[in-house]
NUZA-610236 format. One line per 4 residues: their letters; for each residue x, y, z of C-alpha. Coordinates in nm, 2 decimals, always signed. Example, Ala and Ser with C-alpha at 12.3 -4.5 7.8 and 13.67 -1.06 7.14 Angstrom:
// residues 2
as> +1.23 -0.45 +0.78 | +1.37 -0.11 +0.71
This chain:
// residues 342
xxxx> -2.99 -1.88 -4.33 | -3.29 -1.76 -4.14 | -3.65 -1.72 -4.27 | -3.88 -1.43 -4.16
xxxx> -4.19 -1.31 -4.29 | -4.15 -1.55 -4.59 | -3.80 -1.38 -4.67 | -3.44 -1.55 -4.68
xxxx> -3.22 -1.35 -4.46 | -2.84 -1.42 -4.50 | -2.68 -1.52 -4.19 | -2.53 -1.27 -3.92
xxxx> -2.22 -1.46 -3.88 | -2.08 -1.42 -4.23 | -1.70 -1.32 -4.31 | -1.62 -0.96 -4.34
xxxx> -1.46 -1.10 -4.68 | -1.77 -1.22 -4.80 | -1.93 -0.90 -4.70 | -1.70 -0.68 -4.91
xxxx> -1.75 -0.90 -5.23 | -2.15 -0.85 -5.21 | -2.05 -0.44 -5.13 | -1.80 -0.44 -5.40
xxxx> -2.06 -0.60 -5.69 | -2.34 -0.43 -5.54 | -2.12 -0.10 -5.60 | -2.10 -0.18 -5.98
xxxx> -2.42 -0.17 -6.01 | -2.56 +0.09 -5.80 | -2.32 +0.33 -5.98 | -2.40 +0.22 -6.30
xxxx> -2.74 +0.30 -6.23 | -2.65 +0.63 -6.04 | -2.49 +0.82 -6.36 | -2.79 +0.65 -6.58
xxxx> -3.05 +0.77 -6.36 | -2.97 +1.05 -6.14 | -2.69 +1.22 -6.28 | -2.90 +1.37 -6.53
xxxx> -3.09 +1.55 -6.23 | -2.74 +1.60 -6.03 | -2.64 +1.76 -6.36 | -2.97 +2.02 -6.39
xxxx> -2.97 +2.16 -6.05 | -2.59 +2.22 -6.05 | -2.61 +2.39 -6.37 | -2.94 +2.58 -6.31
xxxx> -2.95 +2.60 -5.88 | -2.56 +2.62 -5.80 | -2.31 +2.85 -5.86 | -2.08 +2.55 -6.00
xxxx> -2.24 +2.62 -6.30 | -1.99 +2.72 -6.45 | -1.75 +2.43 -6.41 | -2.04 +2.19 -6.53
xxxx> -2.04 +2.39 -6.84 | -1.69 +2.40 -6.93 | -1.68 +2.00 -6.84 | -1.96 +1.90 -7.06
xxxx> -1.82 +2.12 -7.33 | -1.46 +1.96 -7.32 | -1.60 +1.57 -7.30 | -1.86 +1.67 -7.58
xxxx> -1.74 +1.90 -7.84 | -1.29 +1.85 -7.76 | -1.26 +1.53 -7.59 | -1.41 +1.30 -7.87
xxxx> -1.13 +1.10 -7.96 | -1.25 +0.82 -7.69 | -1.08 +0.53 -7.89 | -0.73 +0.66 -7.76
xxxx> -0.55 +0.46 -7.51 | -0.63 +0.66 -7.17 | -0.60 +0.30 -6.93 | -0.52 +0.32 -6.60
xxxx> -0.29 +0.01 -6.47 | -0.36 +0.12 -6.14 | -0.73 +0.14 -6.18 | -0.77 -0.20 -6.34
xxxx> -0.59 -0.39 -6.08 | -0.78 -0.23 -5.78 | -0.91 -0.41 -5.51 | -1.31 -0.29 -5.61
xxxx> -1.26 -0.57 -5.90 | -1.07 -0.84 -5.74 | -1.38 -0.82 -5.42 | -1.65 -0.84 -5.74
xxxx> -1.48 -1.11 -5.89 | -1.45 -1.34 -5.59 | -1.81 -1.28 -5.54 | -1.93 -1.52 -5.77
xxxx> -1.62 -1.65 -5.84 | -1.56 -1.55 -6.18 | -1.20 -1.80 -6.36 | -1.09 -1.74 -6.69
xxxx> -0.99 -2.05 -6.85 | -0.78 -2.05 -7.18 | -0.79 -2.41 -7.35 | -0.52 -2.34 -7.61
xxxx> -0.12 -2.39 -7.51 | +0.04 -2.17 -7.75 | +0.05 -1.82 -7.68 | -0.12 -1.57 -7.94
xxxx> +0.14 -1.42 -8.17 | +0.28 -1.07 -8.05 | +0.23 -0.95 -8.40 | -0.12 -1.01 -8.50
xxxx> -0.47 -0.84 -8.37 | -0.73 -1.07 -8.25 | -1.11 -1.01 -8.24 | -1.24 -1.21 -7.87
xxxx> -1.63 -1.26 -7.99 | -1.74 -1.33 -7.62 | -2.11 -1.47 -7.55 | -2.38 -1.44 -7.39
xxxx> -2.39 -1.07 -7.30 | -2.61 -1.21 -6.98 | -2.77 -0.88 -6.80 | -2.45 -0.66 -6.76
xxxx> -2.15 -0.86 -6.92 | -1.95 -0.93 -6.59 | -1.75 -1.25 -6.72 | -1.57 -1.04 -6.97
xxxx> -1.58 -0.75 -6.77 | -1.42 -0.89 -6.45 | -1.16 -1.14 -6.60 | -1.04 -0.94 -6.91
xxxx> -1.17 -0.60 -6.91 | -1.00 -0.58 -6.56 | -0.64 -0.74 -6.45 | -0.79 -0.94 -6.17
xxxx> -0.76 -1.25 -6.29 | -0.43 -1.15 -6.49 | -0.50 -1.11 -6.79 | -0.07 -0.98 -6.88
xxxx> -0.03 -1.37 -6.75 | -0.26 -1.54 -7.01 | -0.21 -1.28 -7.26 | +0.12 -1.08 -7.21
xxxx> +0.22 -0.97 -7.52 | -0.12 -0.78 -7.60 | -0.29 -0.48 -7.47 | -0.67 -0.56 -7.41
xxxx> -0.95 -0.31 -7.52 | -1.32 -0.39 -7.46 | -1.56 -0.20 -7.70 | -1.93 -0.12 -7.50
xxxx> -2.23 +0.10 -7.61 | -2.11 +0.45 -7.74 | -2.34 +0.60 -7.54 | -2.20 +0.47 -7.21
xxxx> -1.92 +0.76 -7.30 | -2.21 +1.04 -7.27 | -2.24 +0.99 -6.91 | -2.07 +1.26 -6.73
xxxx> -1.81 +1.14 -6.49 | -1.95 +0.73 -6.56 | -1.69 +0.80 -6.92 | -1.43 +0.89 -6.74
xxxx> -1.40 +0.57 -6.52 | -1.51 +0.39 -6.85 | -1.17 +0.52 -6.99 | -0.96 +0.45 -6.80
xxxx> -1.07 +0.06 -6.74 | -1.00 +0.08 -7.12 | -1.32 +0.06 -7.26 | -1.39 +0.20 -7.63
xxxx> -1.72 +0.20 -7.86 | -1.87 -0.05 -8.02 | -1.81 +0.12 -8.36 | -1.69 +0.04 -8.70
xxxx> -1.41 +0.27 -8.71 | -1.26 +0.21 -8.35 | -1.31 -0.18 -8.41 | -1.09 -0.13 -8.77
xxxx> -0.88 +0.11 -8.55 | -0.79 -0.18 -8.30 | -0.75 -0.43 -8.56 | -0.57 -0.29 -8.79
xxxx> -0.29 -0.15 -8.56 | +0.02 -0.22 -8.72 | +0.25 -0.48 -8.59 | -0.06 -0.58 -8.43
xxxx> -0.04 -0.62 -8.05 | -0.44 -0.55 -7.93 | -0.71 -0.78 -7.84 | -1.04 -0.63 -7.89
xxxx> -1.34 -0.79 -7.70 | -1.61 -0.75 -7.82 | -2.01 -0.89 -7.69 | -2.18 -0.99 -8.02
xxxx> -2.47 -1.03 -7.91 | -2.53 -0.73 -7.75 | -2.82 -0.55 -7.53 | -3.10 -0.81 -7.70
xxxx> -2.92 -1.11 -7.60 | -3.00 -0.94 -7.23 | -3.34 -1.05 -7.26 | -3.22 -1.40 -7.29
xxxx> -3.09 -1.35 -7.00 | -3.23 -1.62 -6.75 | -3.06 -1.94 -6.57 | -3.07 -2.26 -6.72
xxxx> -3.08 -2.06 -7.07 | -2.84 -2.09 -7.34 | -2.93 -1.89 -7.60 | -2.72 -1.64 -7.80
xxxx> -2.81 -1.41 -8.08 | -2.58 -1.44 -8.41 | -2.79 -1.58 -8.69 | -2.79 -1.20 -8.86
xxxx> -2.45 -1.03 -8.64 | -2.22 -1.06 -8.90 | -2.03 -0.67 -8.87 | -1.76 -0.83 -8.63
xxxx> -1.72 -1.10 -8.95 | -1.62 -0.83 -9.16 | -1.40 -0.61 -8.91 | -1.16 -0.97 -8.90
xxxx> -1.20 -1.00 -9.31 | -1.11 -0.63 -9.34 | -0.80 -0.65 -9.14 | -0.76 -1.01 -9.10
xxxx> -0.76 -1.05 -8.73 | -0.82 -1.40 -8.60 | -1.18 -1.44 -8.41 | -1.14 -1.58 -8.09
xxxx> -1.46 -1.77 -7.93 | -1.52 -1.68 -7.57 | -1.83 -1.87 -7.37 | -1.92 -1.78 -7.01
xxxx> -2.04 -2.07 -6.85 | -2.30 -1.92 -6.56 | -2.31 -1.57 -6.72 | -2.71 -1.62 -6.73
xxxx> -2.74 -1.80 -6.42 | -2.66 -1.49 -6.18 | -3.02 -1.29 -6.25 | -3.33 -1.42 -6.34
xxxx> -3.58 -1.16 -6.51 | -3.91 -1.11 -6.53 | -4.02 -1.22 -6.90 | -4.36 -1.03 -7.08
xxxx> -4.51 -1.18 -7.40 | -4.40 -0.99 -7.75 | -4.63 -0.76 -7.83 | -4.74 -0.70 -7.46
xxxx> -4.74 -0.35 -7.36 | -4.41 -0.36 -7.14 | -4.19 -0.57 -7.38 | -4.27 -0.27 -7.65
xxxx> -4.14 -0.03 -7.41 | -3.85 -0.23 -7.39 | -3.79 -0.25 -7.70 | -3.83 +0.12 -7.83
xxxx> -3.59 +0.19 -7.50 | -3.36 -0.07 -7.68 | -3.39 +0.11 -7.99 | -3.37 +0.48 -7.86
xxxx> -3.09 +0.41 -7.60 | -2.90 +0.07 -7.72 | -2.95 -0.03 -7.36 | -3.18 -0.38 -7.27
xxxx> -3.40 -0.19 -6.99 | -3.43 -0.57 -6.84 | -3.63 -0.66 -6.51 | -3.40 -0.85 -6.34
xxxx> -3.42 -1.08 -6.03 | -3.19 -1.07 -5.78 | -3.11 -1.03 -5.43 | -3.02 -0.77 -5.15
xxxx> -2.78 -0.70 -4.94 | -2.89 -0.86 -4.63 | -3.18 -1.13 -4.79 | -3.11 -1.34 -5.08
xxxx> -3.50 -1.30 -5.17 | -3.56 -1.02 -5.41 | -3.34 -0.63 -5.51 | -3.10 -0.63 -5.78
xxxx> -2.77 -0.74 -5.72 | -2.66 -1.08 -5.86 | -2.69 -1.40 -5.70 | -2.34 -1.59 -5.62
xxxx> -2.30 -1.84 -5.92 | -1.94 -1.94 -6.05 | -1.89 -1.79 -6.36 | -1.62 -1.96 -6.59
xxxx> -1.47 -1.78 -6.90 | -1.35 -2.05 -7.18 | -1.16 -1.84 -7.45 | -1.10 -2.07 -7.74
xxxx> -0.86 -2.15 -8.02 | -0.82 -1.85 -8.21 | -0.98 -1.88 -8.62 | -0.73 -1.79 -8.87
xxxx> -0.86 -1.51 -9.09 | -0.68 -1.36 -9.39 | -0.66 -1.00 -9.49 | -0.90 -0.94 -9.76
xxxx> -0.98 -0.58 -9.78 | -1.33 -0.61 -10.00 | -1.44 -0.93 -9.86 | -1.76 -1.12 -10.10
xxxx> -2.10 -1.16 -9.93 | -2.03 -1.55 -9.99 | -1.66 -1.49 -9.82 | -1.86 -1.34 -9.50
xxxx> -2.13 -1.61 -9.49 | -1.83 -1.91 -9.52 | -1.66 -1.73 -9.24 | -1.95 -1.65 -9.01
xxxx> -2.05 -2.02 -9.05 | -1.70 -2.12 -8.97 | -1.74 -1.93 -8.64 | -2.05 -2.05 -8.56
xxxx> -1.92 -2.41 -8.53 | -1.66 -2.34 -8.37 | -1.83 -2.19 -8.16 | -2.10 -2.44 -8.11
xxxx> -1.80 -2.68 -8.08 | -1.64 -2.49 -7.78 | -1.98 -2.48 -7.57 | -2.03 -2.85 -7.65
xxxx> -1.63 -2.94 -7.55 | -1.65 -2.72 -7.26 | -1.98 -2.77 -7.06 | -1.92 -3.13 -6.86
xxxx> -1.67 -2.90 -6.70 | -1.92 -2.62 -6.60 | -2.25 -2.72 -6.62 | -2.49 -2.97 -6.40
xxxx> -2.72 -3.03 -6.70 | -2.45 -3.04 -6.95 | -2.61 -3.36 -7.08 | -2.90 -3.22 -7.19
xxxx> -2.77 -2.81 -7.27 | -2.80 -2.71 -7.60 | -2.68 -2.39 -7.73 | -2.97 -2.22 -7.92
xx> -2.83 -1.98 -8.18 | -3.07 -1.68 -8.27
């Protein structure tokens, strides 16, 4: 590593693997932000400038008005095994570790409650949203869904490739769709916390927000799915952000984003391609994905506010018991990490 004009620049003599797992992750995110940011404007001068507009027409029409139905099961088997994932997860290295023996019965549903969301999720996205870490090994018997921001599937083109990695929204009715399949079969994972746990989002923090998330606690009670605790050990460790006082002029811009959009508009800290001093792709930390022993839930269709409360406190020691089990293995100050519930 060479320093030059007070900036770390990553050697010349790396691997050509190691150079495709920083392309590969820094794809993810420059696409991501691609169909956030610019398609819009893509979108506008094709349909006002071109003579495609037409076809933009007749495709925004179809995914808006016909193709609504976006909790149906579209996945592509070739698209979640492709190499793009398998380069992204070997960049940090991301492992998914499951601490229970037996497998998870073939006929029941079973809600994955994975924390923290960290800045863009990639623990649960690269080692169960995708098949690279194989996910039919660990989990054969069940077809794996994970539920993300319904607006995510009003970005032209972005939905599509959301699709067919088998992503579905984060609502009520496709979560009681997934969990109540008959015969059962699906694992639904699902990132409590959501976009305001992304501004917990910093290394060295273990802080999750579930105090007052108690929806997932009656999607299991509804249709009496088991809840699974899932902790990524390093999730927050792979950006750092820059942090502004509540009330401060920027952090209320965040937060009315947050509100309008559902999407944590976070300054991160990261690095580049070539200099490991500042841009915005992650830094290489090993993630590790603990899934935990599934919580028996039984079916009770109108579930009591005290039924959801006993529940929901059930989970939280378990999962509070999972992270505490679980983090000599994966973290350097495990004697003195806490996990901070919010």
């Amino acid at each position: 590593m060479m320093k030059l004009f007070n900036i770390e620049w990553a050697p010349l003599q790396l691997p050509l693997k190691r150079r495709l797992q920083t392309l590969a992750i820094a794809a993810i995110i420059y696409v991501y932000a691609f169909f956030i940011f610019v398609m819009p404007s893509v979108l506008y001068y094709l349909i006002f400038y071109s003579k495609l507009w037409w076809l933009c027409i007749i495709y925004l029409v179809w995914s808006f008005f016909i193709d609504t139905d976006r909790s149906s099961d579209r996945t592509s088997k070739w698209y979640r095994n492709c190499s793009w994932f398998k380069y992204s997860r070997d960049y940090f290295p991301i492992k998914l570790n499951r601490i229970f023996v037996n497998e998870l019965d073939s006929k029941r549903n079973y809600l994955f409650c994975c924390f923290p969301h960290g800045f863009l999720g990639f623990g649960p996205l690269l080692s169960l949203t995708t098949n690279t870490e194989g996910t039919r090994k660990y989990f054969p018997f069940h077809s794996i869904y994970t539920h993300t921001l319904t607006i995510n599937f009003y970005i032209p083109i972005f939905r599509e490739l959301a699709i067919m990695l088998g992503l579905v929204p984060t609502s009520k009715e496709c979560l009681d769709q997934k969990m109540g399949k008959p015969g059962g079969g699906n694992i639904s994972v699902l990132i409590v916390g959501g976009a305001e746990e992304a501004f917990h989002c910093n290394p060295g923090v273990h802080s999750i927000v579930l105090k007052n998330r108690k929806g997932f606690i009656k999607v299991a009670l509804r249709n009496g799915c088991p809840l699974v605790p899932v902790y990524s050990f390093g999730e927050n460790e792979v950006y750092g952000q820059y942090e502004f006082e509540e009330g401060s002029i920027i952090r209320k811009l965040q937060r009315k984003l947050k509100e309008l959009t559902g999407v944590a508009f976070v300054l991160c800290k990261g690095r580049g391609f070539f200099q490991y001093s500042f841009g915005i792709v992650p830094y290489r930390r090993p993630i590790n994905v603990v899934v935990g022993e599934p919580i028996d839930v039984q079916k009770t269709e109108n579930p009591t506010k005290e039924q959801i409360d006993d529940l929901h406190q059930l989970f939280e020691k378990k999962l509070v018991e999972l992270f505490e089990s679980q983090k000599k293995y994966y973290l350097d100050n495990h004697e003195t990490a806490r996990l901070v519930i919010c």
